[in-house]
N, C-alpha and C positions, 0 to 999 in steps of 0.2 A: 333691377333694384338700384344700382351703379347709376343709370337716366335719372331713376326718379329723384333722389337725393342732388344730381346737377340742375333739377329745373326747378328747386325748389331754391338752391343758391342763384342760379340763377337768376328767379320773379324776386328774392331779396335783394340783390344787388341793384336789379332795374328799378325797383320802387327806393332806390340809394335808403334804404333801411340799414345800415351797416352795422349798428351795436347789435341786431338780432341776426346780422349774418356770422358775425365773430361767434355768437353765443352759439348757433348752429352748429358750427363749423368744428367747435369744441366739442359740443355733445358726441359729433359725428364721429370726431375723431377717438372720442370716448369710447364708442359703443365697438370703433375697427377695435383699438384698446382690450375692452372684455371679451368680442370673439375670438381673437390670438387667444386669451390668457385661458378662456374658455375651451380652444382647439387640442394648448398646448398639456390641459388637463388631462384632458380626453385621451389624448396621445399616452401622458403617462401614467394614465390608470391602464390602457392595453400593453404598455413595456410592463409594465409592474406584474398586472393579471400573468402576462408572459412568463416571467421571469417565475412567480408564484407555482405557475404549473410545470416547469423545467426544473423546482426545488423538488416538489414532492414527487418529481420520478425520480431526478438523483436521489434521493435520501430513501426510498423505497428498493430500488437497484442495491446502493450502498448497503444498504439491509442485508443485503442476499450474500453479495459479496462479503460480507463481512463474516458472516455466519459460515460460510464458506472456508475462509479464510482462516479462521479459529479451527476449523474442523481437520484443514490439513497442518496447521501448528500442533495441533493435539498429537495426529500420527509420526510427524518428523519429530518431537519430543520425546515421545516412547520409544520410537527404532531410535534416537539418539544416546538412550538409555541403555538400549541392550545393546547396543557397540560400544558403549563406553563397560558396561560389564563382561563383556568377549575380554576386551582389551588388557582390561585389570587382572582377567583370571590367565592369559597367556604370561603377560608380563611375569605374577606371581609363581605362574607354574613355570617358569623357563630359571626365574632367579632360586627355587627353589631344586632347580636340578630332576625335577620329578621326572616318573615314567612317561612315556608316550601311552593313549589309547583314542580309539577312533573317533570319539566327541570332539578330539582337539580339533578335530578337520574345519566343524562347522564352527569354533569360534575365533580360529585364524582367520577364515573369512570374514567373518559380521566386526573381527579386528579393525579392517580397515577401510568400515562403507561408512559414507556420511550422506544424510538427508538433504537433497537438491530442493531447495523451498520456492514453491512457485505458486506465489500468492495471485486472487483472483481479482485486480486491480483495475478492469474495463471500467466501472462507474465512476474513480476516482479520476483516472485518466481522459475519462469527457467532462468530468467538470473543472478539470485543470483547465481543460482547452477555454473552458469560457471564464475563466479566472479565479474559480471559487467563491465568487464577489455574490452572488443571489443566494450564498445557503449562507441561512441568517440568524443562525444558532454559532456564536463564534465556538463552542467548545467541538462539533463537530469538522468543522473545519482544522481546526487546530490537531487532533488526534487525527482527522483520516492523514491529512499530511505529515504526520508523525511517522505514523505505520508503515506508508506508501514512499513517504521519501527520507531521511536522512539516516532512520533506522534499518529501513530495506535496504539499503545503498551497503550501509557496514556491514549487515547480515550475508551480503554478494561480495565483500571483500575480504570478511574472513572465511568462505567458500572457496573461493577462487584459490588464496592462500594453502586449504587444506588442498584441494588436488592437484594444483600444479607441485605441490612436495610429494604428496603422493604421485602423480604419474613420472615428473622427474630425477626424485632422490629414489622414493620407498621400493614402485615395482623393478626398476631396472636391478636395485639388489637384490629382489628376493626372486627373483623370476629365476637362477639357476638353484633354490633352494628349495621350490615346491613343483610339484607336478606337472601343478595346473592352477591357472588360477581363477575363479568366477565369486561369484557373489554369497554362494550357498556353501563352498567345498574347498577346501586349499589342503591337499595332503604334502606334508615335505617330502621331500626326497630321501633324505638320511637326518631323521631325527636326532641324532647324537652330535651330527656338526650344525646342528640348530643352535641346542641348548649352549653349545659354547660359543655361535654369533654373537657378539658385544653390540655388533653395528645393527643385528636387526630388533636386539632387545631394548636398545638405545634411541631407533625409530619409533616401533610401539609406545614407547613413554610419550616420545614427542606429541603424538596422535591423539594421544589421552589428552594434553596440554591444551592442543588445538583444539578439538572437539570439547573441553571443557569453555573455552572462550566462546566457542559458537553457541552453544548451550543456554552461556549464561545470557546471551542477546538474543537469542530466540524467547530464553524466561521473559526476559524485559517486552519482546515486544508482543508477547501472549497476551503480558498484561496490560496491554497498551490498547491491544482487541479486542479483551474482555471488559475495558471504560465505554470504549468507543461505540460496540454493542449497547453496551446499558442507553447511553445517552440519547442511540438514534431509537432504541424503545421505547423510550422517555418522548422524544421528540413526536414519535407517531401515536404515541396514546393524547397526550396534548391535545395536539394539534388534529387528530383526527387524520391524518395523512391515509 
C-alpha cells in the first residue's frame, strides 16, 4: 500500500504536475489523519468495554461484600447490646450493695467483651488498587469509601482504645479478684471485698463509656451500609448488572 501511494507521487511529480501532487499529498495525509483517529477509537471503545466489565464485577462482588458486611454489623450491635446490659446490671448491683448469686458469674464476664469488627472489604480493596476511577455511579463510590475508610479507620481506633485499657488497666486489677477469668464465666473470689472495690466499679463505668462510643459509630456506619446496599440495588436493577 506504502509503494502504491509513492508511485503514484511519484508519475505526479515526473509529469511536474505539482498543484495535484500537493492536493494528493493532503488527501494522503488526510486519510493517515482519520486512520489514527479511527485506531485511536477503536482502542478506546476496548479501554472503555474493559473498564465496563471490571465495573459490573466490582459492583456485583461489592454486593456480596456488603451484604456481608451488614450481616456481621447486625451481630457485633446485638452482643454490643448485651455487654453493655451485663455492665449496667453489675455496676447497679455492686452500687446497690446487693447479695451475690451464681448469674453474676456470667454477666461479670459479657461485662467486659467487646465485638472485634472484621468487615468483608476484598472488592473494595481491588477497586482501590485501580483507583476507583471506572465505577461510575459517584454515590457508590463515595459511600463504599466511607464505610471501608475513614469510618472503619475510627471504628479500629476506638477498639484498640477499649482493649488496650482493658488488657493494660482492667485485667491486671481484677485478675487477683476473680477465679478465673474467660468469656462466658468470671467468679470472684470474695464477694464482699468486691462490692467495696471503688476501682473496679469505677472501671465498669469506664467500659460502659467506651463501648457506648463504639456503639454509636458502629450505629453511624450500619447506616452508612444500609444506603450503600440500597444504591448498588438500585444500580444493578438499572443497569441490568
Amino acid at each position: 500500500m506504502i509503494k502504491f501511494f509513492r508511485k503514484i507521487r511519484f508519475d505526479l511529480m515526473k509529469k511536474n504536475k505539482t498543484g495535484k501532487y500537493f492536493k494528493y499529498a493532503i488527501g494522503e495525509i488526510l486519510l493517515v489523519v482519520i486512520g489514527i483517529l479511527i485506531a485511536l477509537s477503536i482502542n478506546n471503545w476496548n479501554e472503555s468495554r474493559k473498564d465496563s466489565i471490571f465495573e459490573r464485577k466490582v459492583i456485583l462482588e461489592l454486593s456480596v461484600d456488603v451484604r456481608e458486611d451488614i450481616e456481621e454489623m447486625t451481630n457485633a450491635l446485638d452482643s454490643i447490646k448485651e455487654s453493655q446490659r451485663s455492665s449496667y446490671f453489675i455496676a447497679q448491683h455492686l452500687e446497690n450493695k446487693a447479695e451475690y448469686h451464681d448469674s453474676l458469674n456470667t454477666h461479670f464476664a459479657k461485662a467486659l467483651r467487646l465485638w472485634s469488627l472484621s468487615p468483608n472489604n476484598i472488592s473494595f480493596e481491588m477497586a482501590k488498587e485501580e483507583g476507583m476511577y471506572f465505577i461510575t455511579n459517584d454515590s457508590i463510590r463515595f459511600y463504599a469509601s466511607k464505610v471501608n475508610g475513614y469510618t472503619f479507620d475510627y471504628v479500629q481506633v476506638l477498639e484498640n482504645r477499649f482493649q488496650d485499657y482493658k488488657s493494660n488497666i482492667v485485667l491486671p486489677h481484677i485478675q487477683p479478684l476473680f477465679n478465673s477469668y474467660n468469656f462466658n464465666s468470671m467468679k470472684p473470689t470474695n464477694f464482699e471485698e468486691l462490692k467495696q472495690d471503688k476501682t473496679y466499679l469505677s472501671m465498669i463505668k469506664s467500659i460502659i463509656s467506651m463501648r457506648s462510643r463504639y456503639r454509636n459509630i458502629l450505629d453511624y456506619r450500619y447506616e452508612q451500609l444500609i444506603k450503600l446496599d440500597r444504591i448498588i440495588k438500585k444500580e444493578i436493577e438499572q443497569n441490568k448488572i
